[in-house]
N, C-alpha and C positions, 0 to 999 in steps of 0.2 A: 428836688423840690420838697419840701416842708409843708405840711397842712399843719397849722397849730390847732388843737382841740380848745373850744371855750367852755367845753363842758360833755363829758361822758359819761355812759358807765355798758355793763353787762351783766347779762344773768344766761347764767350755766345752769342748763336744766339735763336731768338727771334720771333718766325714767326708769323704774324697777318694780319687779312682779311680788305680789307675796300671795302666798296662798288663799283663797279663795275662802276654802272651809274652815282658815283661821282669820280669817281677816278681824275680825270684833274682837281675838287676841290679840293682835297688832294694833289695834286703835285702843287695849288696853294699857299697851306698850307704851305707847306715845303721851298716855295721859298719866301715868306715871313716871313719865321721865320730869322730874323736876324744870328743866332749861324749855319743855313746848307746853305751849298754849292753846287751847281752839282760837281758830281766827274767826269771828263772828260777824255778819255782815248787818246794818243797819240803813231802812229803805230812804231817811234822809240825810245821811252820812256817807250810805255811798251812791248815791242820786245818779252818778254819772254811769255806774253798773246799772243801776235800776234801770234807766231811759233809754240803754245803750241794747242791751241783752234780752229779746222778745221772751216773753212769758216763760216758756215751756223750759229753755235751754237755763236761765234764770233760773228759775226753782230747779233746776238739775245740778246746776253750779255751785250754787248760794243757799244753803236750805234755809238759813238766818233769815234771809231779808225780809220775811214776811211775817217775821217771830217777832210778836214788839219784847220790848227789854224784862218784862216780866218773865217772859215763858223763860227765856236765853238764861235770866238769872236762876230760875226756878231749877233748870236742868245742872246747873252747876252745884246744886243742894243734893242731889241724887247723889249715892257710891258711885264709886270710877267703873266697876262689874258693870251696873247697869247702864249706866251712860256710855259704854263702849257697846251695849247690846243694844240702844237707841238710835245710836251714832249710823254701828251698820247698819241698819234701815233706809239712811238717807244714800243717794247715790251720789255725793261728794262733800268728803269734812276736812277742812283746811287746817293747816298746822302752823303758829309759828314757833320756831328755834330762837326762844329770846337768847341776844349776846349781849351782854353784861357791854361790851362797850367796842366799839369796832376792830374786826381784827387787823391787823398789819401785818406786812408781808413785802418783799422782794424778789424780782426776778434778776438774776445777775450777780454781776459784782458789785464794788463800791458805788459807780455809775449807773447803777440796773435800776428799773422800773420797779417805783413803789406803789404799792394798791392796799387799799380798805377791803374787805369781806364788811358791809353793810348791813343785809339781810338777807338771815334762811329761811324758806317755808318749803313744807311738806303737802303737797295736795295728791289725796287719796280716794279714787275712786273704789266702791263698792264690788266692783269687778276683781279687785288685787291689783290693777293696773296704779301704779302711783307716781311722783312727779316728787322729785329737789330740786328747788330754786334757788338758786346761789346769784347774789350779785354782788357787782363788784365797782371800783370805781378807783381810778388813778388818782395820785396826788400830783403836787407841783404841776407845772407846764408840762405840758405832752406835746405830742402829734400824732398824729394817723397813724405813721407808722409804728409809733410805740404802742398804739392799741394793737395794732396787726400782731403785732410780736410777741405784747400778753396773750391776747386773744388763743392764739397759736399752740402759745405754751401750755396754760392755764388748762387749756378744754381735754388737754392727758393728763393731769395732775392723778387720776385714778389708775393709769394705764400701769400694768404690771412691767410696761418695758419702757416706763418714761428714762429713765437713766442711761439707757440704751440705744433714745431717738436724736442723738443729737442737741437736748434742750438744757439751756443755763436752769439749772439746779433752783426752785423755787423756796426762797426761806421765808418762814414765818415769824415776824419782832411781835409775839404776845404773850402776855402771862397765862392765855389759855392752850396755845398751842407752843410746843420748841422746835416743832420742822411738820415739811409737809405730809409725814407720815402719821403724825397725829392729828391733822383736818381731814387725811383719807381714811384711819381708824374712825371718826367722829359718822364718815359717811354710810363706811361696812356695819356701824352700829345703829345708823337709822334704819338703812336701806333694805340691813341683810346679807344675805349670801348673793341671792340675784340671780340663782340657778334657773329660774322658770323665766328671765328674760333667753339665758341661752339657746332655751327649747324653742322660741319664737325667732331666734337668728336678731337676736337685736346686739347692739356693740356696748360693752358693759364698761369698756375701757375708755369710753369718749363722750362730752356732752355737747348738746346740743348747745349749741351759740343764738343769742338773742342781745343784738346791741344795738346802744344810739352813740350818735356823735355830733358834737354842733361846730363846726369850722367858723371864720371870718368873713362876712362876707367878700373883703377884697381878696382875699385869697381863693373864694370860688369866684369869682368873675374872673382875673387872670390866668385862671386855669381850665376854667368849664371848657373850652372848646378842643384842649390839648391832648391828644390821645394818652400821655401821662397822669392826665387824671380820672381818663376812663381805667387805668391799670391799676391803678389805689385805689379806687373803689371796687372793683373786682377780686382783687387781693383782701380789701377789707371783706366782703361778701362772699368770697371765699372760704375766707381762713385761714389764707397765708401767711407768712413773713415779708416780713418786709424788704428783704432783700430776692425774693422769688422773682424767676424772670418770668415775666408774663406774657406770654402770647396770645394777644386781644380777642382775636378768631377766633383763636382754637379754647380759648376759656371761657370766651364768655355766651359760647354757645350751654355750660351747665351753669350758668347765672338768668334768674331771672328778672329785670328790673324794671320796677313801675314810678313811674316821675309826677308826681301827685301835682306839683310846679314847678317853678324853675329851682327853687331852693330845695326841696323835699325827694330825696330819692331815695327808693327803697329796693334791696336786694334781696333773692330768695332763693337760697338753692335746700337740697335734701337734708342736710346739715344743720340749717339754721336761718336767720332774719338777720337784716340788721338794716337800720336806718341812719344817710348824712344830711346833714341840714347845717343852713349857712345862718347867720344869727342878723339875718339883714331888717328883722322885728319880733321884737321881745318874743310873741306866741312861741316862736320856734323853738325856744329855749326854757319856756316857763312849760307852757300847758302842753304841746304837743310831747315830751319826754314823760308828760305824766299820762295821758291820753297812752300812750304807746305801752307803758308801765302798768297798765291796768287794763283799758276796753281789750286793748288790741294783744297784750302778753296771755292773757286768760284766753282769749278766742285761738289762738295759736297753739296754746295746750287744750285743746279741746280738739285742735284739729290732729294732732299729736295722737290724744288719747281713742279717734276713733280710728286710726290708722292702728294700734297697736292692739287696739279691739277686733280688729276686724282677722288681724292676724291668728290672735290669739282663739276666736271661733275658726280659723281655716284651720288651726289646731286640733282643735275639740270634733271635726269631721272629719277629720284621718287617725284619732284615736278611741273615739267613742263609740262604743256596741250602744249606746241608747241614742239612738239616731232622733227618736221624736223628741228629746231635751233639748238636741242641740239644735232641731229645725224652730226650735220653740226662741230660744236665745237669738237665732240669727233674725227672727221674725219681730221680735220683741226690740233690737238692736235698728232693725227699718223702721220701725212704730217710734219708738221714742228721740231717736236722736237722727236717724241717718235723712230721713223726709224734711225733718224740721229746720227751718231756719234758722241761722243763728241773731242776726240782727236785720232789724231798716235800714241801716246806715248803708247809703250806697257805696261808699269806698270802703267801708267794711266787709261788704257782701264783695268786695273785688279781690280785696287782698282773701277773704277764705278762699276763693277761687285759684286762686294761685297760690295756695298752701297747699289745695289739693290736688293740684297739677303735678306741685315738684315732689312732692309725698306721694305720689301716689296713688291715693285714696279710691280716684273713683275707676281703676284699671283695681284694686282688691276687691272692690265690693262686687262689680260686674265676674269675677270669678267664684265669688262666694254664692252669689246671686247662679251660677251656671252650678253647683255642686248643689247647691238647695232644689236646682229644681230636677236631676237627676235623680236623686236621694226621693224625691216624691215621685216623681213618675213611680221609680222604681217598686218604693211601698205602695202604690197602688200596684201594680202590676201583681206584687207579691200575695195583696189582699184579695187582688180579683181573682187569683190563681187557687186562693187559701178558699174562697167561695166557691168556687167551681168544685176541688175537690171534695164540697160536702156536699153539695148537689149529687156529685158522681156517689155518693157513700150512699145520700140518704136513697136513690132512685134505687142501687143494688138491691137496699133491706128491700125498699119495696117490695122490689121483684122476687125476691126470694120469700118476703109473707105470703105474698098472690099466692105463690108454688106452694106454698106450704099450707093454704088455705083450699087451692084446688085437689089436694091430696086426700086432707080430712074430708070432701065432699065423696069423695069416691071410698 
């Protein structure tokens, strides 16, 4: 069976640690790379972020959108020194990786699967926690299964043993890149080394998948009911190949999938997102791809980056002798982001739900949450203890001035 794609694409995201106590070096970095730009956000240019993303999470995101075009210009007049030491301040500055003009690319042979590289951005949180977003987009006719198969390939393009895995050999046709070892130099040279994701047990060699896909609609009506097209979507929501045997049961018990309508269904597992949709009116293929591109890819990286936050503090409590900093951060991490909503949107407010179901989130926090309050019992305990023994100190002199009081009487 054949699904023809009337229109796709995906973005590979990338998540990587940079040091903390240099991070305003690292956004020196970026601002001196000739090819990035700051992405700068405007409240009625991007209206649909505005309306979309409640206050608090909004200005966490976006520090622009509340900047009219004056201040944004003004800050561009500053040296790069200080504008990376303003930048840090804010808790997330966006990057783009301008491309002079789309990259091209090949999986395979003669016959292999041609893809665009369309657009890079860098979104970097204040924490060191940071994000590449790579997206991507096939040429010519496709099907499902040729996204399964990029998909597949593509998301180890970084893997020190791709050559190793069985996968058709990725080439790149651009005058910026001549193979795929020079789009993965391009990445070790934003990213770094990535050392401080290892410390966190994160996969430095794989990214995180986030795609759409828009079918026919007569090809999802003569298929929707057929358990072969519950195994393409599984496979697609997976991250398989296309020729992977699938066993409905037993796989799609690590899928999770929400059917927004009959045409609209969305996959989630720990790996990644992805959405198929049948093109049975225009929306599905116009605005929802941009919707999904925007409200919903941002909200997703955010659910991302408090997952790897939350890690990253279970870190900082099994190595830190300053235990009151780090009760401070974890405290500071429930106050500003963990309590807070992210949107009104009620099917926004669904899918966060099930991001932090298959992520994790709310079985890390509930453990962080059990070590914060250990850590405090215990500092009390330790202060009550550290009180008592000067009670015991000062009662001794006492007792010993008395003595020594009733002595000189006599």
């Amino acid at each position: 069976m054949e699904l023809k794609t009337k229109y796709q694409y995906t973005y590979f995201i990338y998540p990587y640690i940079v040091d903390e106590k240099k991070y305003d070096k690292y956004l020196l970095k970026l601002l001196n790379n000739k090819n990035c730009t700051i992405h700068t956000f405007e409240k009625e240019k991007d209206a649909d972020l505005y309306q979309y993303f409640l206050p608090k999470i909004r200005n966490y995101l976006f520090w622009s959108i509340e900047y009219g075009k004056s201040k944004v210009d003004k800050l561009n007049t500053i040296e790069k020194n200080m504008q990376a030491v303003l930048l840090a301040g804010y808790p997330c500055v966006i990057f783009d990786y301008n491309l002079e003009k789309d990259i091209q690319g090949k999986v395979g042979k003669s016959d292999g699967i041609f893809f665009n590289i369309t657009k890079m951005q860098l979104i970097c949180f204040n924490t060191g926690i940071c994000f590449l977003n790579i997206k991507t987009t096939l040429e010519g006719e496709n099907t499902l299964a040729d996204l399964c198969n990029f998909n597949y390939r593509f998301r180890d393009i970084k893997s020190s043993l791709y050559n190793f895995n069985g996968h058709e050999n990725i080439q790149i046709q651009t005058d910026m890149f001549e193979s795929r070892k020079d789009l993965t130099d391009l990445i070790k040279q934003l990213t770094g080394t990535n050392k401080k994701a290892l410390q966190l047990n994160l996969d430095t060699d794989r990214f995180f998948v986030y795609s759409y896909a828009c079918i026919g609609q007569e090809e999802w009506n003569q298929n929707s009911e057929k358990e072969i097209f519950q195994k393409e979507f599984l496979k697609y929501s997976s991250v398989k190949p296309a020729d992977y045997k699938m066993d409905y049961e037993q796989n799609s018990k690590h899928v999770k999938i929400v059917e927004n309508s009959k045409y609209e269904l969305y996959g989630f597992t720990k790996t990644g997102t992805v959405l198929l949709t049948a093109d049975i009116n225009t929306e599905n293929y116009t605005k929802l791809p941009h919707i999904y591109e925007r409200q919903l890819l941002y909200s997703y990286i955010f659910e991302l980056y408090q997952k790897i936050y939350m890690k990253k503090i279970n870190l900082d409590f099994k190595k830190t002798k300053n235990v009151n900093e780090v009760q401070k951060e974890f405290i500071d991490f429930t106050q500003s982001i963990w309590i807070e909503e992210i949107t009104n949107d009620d099917f926004g407010n669904l899918l966060c739900n099930y991001w932090e179901n298959v992520l994790k989130n709310n079985m890390l926090y509930s453990e962080l949450k059990n070590k914060y309050d250990t850590l405090y019992k215990n500092a009390n305990i330790e202060k009550t203890q550290k009180t008592s023994n000067w009670i015991v100190i000062i009662l001794i002199i006492l007792v010993i001035l008395n003595i020594i009081s009733l002595f000189n009487i006599f």
